[in-house]
N, C-alpha and C positions, 0 to 999 in steps of 0.2 A: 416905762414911760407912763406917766401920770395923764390923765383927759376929766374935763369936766363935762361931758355928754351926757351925763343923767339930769345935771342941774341945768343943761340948758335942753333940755327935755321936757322938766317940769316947770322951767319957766312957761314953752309953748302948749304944754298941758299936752304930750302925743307919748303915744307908749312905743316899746322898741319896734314892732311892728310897724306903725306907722312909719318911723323913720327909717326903716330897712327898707318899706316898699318906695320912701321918696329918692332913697340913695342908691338902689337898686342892689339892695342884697340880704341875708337869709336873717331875722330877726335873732338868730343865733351867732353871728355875726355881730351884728351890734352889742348883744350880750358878751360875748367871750372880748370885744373892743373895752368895754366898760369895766370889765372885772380886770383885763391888762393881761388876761391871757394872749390876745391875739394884738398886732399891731399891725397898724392897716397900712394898704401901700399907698405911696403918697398922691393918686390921684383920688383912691375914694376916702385919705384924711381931707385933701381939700372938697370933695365935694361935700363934707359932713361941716366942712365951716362954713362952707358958703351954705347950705341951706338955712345954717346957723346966723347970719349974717355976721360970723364973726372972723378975729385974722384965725389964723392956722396957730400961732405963737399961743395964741391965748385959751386955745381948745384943748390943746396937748403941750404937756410940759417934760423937758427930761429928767431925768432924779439922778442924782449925786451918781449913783449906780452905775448910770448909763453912759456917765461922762469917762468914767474908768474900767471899761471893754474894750 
C-alpha cells in the first residue's frame, strides 16, 4: 500500500515525531507507515487523515500488488 504522509508532513513542516505524539503513537511507527513496512489499522489510518484534513482514499493508495492477494 502506497501513503503520501511524508508530503503531507512537509507541507505542515512537522517531523515524524511530532505526528506520532498527535496520533498517539511511537515515531517509529510513523516511520516503518511511511517506508510501507508496517500498515496501520484502520482507526489510526483515519486518525492520520483527519489530522491531515484529508479523505483516507487520498492518504493511502492500493497498488496493483495489493489488488491480487
Amino acid at each position: 500500500m502506497e501513503n503520501t504522509i511524508r508530503v503531507e508532513r512537509a507541507k505542515k513542516k512537522i517531523t515524524q515525531a511530532e505526528l506520532a505524539e498527535r496520533v498517539q503513537v511511537s515515531r517509529q511507527t510513523i516511520h516503518a507507515i511511511e517506508t510501507g513496512k508496517f500498515v496501520p489499522s484502520t482507526v489510526l489510518a483515519l486518525k492520520i487523515a483527519k489530522f491531515f484534513n484529508i479523505k483516507l482514499e487520498d492518504l493511502f493508495k492500493l497498488e496493483e500488488s495489493d489488488l491480487t492477494k
